[in-house]
matplotlib code that plots the C-alpha trace (Angstrom):
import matplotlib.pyplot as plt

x = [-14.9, -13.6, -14.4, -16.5, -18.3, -18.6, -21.8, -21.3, -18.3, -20.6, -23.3, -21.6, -18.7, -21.3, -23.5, -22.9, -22.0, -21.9, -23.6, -20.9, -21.9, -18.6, -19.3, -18.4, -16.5, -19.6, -20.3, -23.3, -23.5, -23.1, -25.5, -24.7, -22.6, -22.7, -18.9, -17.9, -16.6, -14.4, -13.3, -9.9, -9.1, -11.6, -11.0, -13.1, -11.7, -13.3, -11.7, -12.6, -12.3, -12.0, -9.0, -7.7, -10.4, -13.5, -15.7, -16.3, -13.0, -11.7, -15.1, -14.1, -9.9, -11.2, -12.4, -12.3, -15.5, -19.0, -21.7, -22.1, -25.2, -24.6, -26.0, -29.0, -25.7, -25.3, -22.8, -20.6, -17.1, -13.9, -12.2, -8.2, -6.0, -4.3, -0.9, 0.5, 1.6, 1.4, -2.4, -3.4, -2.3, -4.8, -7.4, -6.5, -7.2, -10.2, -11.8, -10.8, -12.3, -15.9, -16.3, -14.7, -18.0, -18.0, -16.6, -13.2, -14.1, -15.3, -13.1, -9.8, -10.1, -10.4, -7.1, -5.2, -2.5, -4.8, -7.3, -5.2, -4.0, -7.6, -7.8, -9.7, -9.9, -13.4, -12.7, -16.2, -16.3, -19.1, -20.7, -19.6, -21.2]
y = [-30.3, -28.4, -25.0, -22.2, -21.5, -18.2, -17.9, -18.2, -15.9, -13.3, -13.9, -14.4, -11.0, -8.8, -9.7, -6.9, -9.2, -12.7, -15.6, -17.7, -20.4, -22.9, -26.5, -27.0, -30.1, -31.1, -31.3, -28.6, -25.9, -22.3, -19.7, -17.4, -14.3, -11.5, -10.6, -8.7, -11.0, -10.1, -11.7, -12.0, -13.7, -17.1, -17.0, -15.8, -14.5, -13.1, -11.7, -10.5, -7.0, -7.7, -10.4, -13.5, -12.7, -12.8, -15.8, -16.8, -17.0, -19.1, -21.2, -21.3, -22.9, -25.8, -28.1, -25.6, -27.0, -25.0, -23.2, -19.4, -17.8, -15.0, -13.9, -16.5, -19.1, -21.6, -23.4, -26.1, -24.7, -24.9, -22.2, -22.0, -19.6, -17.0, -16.8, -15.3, -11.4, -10.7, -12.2, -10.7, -7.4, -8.3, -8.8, -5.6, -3.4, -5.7, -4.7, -0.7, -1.4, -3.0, -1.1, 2.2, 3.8, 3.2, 5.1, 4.6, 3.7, 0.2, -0.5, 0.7, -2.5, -4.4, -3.5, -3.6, -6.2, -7.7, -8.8, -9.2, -12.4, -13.7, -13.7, -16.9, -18.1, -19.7, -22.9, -24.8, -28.5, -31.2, -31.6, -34.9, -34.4]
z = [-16.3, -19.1, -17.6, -18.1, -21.6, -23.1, -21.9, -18.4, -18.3, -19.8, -17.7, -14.3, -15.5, -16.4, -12.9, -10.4, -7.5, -6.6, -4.3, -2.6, -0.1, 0.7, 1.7, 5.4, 7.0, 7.8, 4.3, 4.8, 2.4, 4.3, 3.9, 0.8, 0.8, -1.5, -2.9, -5.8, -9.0, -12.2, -15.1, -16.3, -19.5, -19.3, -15.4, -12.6, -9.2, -6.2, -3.1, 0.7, 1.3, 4.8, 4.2, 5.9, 8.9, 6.7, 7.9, 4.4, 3.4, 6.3, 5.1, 1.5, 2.4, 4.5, 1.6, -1.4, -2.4, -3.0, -5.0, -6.6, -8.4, -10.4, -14.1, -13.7, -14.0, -10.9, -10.5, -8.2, -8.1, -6.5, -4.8, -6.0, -4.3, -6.9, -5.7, -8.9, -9.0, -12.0, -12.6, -8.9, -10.9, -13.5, -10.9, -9.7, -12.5, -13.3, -10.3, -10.8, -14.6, -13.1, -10.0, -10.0, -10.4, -6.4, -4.0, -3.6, 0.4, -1.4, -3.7, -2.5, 0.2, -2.4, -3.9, -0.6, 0.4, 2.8, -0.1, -2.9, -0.3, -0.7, -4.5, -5.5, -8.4, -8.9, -10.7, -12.5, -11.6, -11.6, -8.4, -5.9, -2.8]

ax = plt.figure().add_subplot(projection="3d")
ax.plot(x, y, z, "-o")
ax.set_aspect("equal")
plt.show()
């Protein structure tokens, strides 16, 4: 898949959160979780404010495979670790840019060390399973 359109990028960048559900080894889909999402260029990244412990994000590395609904958009999708600094950077001030309007008790997690180390980058595919 080429990757996301215009449209969807809109849709899903301007949606105020996220449903995530990862595909298990068992090849069951999980139930959905609500995260936070922002766009960066033509990519789309989410991250768990709780970090590496976060049951969803252990869920999301063991086949990188599942499903999000945001914007009215839904959509089969990979889950691709950002590794990059300077993009998680980007991330960064994307998420200051979207949700600053919180208090900074939300989104200062979201901006710590132990996040930015579950920075995902949401990656459209056609579904196989």
């Amino acid at each position: 898949m080429a990757g996301w359109t215009s449209d969807e990028l809109s849709q899903i960048a301007s949606a105020e959160e996220l449903q995530l559900a990862y595909l298990g080894q068992d090849g069951i889909l999980r139930k959905q979780v609500t995260v936070w999402v922002v766009r960066v260029g033509d990519d789309l990244y989410v991250r768990s404010w709780r970090g590496r412990s976060s049951a969803w994000f252990r869920g999301t590395q063991v086949n990188h495979l599942g499903q999000i609904w945001a914007g009215g958009v839904h959509k089969d999708v990979s889950f691709v670790m950002e590794t990059n600094p300077q993009k998680n950077d980007l991330v960064d001030k994307a998420y200051r840019s979207k949700y600053g309007h919180y208090s900074a008790s939300y989104v200062d997690p979201m901006l710590a060390r132990e996040a930015k180390e579950t920075t995902i980058c949401l990656v459209p595919r056609r579904s196989s399973w």
